[in-house]
C-alpha positions in Angstrom: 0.0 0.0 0.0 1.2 3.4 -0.8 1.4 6.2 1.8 -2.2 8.1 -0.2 -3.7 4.9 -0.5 -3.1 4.1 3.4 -3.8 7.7 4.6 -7.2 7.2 3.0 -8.4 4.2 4.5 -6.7 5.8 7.7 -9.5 9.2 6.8 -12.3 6.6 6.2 -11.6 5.1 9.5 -11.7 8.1 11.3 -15.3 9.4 9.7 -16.6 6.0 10.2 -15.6 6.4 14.2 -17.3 10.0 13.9 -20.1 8.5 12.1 -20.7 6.0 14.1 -21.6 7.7 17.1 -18.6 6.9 19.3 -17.0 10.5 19.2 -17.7 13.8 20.5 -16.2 16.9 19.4 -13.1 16.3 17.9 -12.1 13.2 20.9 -10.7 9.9 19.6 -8.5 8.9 16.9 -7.6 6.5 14.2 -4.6 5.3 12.8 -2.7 2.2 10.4 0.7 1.6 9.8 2.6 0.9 6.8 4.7 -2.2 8.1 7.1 -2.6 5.7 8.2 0.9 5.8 7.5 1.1 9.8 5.3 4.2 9.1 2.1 5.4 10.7 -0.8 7.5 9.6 -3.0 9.4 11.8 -5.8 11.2 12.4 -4.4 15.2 13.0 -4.8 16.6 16.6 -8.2 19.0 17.3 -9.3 18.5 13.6 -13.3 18.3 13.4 -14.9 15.4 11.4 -16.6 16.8 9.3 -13.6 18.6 7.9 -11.4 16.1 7.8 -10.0 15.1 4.4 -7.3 12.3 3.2 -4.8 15.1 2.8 -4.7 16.3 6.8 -3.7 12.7 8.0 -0.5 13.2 8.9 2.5 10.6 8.9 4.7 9.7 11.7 7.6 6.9 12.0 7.5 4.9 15.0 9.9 7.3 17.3 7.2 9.7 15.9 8.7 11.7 14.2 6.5 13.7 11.3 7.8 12.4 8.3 4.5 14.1 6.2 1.7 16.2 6.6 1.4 20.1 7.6 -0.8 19.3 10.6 0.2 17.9 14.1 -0.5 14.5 14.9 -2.6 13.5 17.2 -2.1 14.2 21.1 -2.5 10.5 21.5 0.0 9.6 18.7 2.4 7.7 20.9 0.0 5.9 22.9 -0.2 4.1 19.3 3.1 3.8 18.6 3.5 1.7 21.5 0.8 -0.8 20.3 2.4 -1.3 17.0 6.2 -1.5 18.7 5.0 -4.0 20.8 2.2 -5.5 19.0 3.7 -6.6 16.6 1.3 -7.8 13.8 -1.7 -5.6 14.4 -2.3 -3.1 11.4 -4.9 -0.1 12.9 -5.5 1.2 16.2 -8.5 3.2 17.2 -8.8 5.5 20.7 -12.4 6.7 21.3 -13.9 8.4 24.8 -17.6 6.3 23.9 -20.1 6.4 26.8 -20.3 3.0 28.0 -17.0 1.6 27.6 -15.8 5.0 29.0 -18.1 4.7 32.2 -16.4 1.0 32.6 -13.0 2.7 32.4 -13.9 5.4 34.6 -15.0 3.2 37.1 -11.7 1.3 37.1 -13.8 -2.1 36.1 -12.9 -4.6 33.6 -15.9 -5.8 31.4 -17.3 -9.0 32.2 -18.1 -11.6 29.4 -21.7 -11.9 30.5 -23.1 -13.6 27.4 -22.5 -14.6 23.9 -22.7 -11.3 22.2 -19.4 -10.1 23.9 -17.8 -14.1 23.4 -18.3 -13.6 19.7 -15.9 -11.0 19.8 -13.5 -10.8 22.7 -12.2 -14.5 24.4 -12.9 -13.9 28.1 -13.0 -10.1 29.6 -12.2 -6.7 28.4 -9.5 -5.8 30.7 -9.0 -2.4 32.6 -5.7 -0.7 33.1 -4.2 0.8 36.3 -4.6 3.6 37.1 -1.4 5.6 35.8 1.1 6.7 38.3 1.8 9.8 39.2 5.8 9.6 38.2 4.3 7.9 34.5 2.5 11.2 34.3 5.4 13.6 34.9 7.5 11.1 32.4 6.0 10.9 28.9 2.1 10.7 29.4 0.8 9.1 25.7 3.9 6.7 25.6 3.8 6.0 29.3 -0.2 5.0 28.9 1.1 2.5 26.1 3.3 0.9 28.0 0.7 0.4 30.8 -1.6 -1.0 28.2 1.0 -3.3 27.2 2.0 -4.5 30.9 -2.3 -5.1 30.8 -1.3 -7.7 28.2 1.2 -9.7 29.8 -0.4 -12.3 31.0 -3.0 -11.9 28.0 -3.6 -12.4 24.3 -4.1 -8.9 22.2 -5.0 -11.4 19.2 -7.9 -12.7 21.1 -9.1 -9.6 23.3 -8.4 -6.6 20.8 -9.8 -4.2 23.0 -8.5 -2.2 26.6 -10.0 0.5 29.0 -7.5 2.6 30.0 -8.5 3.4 33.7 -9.6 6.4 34.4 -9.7 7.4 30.5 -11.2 5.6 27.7 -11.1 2.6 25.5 -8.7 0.9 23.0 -8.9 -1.1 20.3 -7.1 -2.4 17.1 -6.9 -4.9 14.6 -5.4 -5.6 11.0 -5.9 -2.4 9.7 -7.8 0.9 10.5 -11.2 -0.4 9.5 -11.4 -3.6 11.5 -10.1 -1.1 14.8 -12.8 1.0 14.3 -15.4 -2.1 13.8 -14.1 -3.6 17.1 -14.3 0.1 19.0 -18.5 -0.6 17.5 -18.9 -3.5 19.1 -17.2 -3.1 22.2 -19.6 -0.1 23.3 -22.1 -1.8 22.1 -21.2 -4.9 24.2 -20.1 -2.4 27.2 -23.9 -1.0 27.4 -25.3 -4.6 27.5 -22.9 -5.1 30.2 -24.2 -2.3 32.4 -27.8 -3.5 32.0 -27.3 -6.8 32.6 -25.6 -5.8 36.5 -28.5 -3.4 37.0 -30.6 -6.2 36.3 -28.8 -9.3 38.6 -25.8 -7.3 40.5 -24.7 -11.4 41.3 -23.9 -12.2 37.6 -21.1 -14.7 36.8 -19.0 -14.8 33.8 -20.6 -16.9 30.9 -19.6 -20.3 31.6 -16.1 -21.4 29.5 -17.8 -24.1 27.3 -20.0 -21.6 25.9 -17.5 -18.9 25.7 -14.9 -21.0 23.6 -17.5 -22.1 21.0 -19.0 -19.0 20.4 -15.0 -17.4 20.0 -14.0 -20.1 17.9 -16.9 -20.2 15.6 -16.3 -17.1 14.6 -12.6 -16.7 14.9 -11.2 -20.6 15.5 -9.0 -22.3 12.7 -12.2 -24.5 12.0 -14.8 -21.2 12.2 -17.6 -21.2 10.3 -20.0 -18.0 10.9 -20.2 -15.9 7.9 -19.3 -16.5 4.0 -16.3 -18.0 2.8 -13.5 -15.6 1.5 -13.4 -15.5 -2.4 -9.5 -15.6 -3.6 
């Protein structure tokens, strides 16, 4: 992919957050990465929406550096470029501040796996961050909150939960490229409002039991999965 081609799927990703509902104002933020050239595109800092065009996305290497665009990048630019340093194989990353997975983070709670809904995409909880420290703060805040969201992950598998809540802040998300961020950042406030319904509704809820957990994962993402239409080559 060329750097045009890659700053406008980055563009479309960004209006489709917007679109989408998950945004106020000019919060949250898109991006990809060119791999091969270890290059990122991003959504410019304060820019509204609806202005946005292909041509503000603005293109960072992974010390983040500007390498293109006129624009700054945004204030969350190296809260990305942790992801991609450390996650090494994911393509997109999208940072939103969406009212239900927000009120999760804010409350310093993972989210549950209640049901199948949130099993179909996510393999066990969303998991919440600690809360930054104070010396992390004076340090380098954005990279500092990447790092914490890659310590989240130590024990865990980005592949299989694509998706954090930064305590105290917001949500995460990423995927293969832009688009598929931006689709997981859907359903994960979609699945984080079910999720605060369903412990207004039985405060004593368990986890869904693992049995039905795996098979409604690996239906959809398994080796063997078969939800959906196979790919034409």
């Amino acid at each position: 992919m060329n750097l045009s081609n890659l700053k406008k799927e980055v563009c479309k990703a960004n209006i489709r957050l917007f679109s989408s509902g998950l945004v106020t104002s000019t919060f949250g933020n898109v991006s990809g990465i060119d791999r091969k050239r270890s290059l990122v595109a991003i959504k410019p800092s304060g820019i509204q929406y609806d202005k946005l065009t292909y041509e503000d996305i603005v293109i960072v290497d992974l010390e983040g550096n500007k390498v293109e665009g006129k624009l700054n990048p945004s204030s969350d630019t190296k809260t990305h470029l942790e992801l991609y340093k450390n996650f090494s194989d994911i393509g997109g990353v999208a940072h939103t501040h969406s009212t239900y997975a927000t009120a999760w983070a804010q409350a310093k709670k993972a989210i549950p796996c209640f049901g199948t809904t949130h099993a179909d995409f996510f393999y066990g909880e969303v998991p919440c961050t600690k809360v930054i420290s104070d010396s992390s703060i004076s340090k380098d805040y954005e990279s500092e909150t990447g790092k914490l969201i890659v310590d989240t992950f130590k024990s865990k598998d980005y592949h299989s939960i694509k998706a954090v809540l930064v305590a105290c802040h917001g949500p995460f998300s990423w995927g293969e490229n832009a688009e598929e961020a931006v689709k997981i950042s859907i359903a994960l406030e979609g699945i984080a409002e079910v999720a605060l319904y369903s412990v207004i509704i039985n405060s004593q809820l368990g986890n869904i039991k693992k049995s039905l957990l795996k098979k409604h994962y690996l239906r959809k993402h398994g080796k063997d999965a078969y939800y959906g239409q196979e790919k034409k080559h």
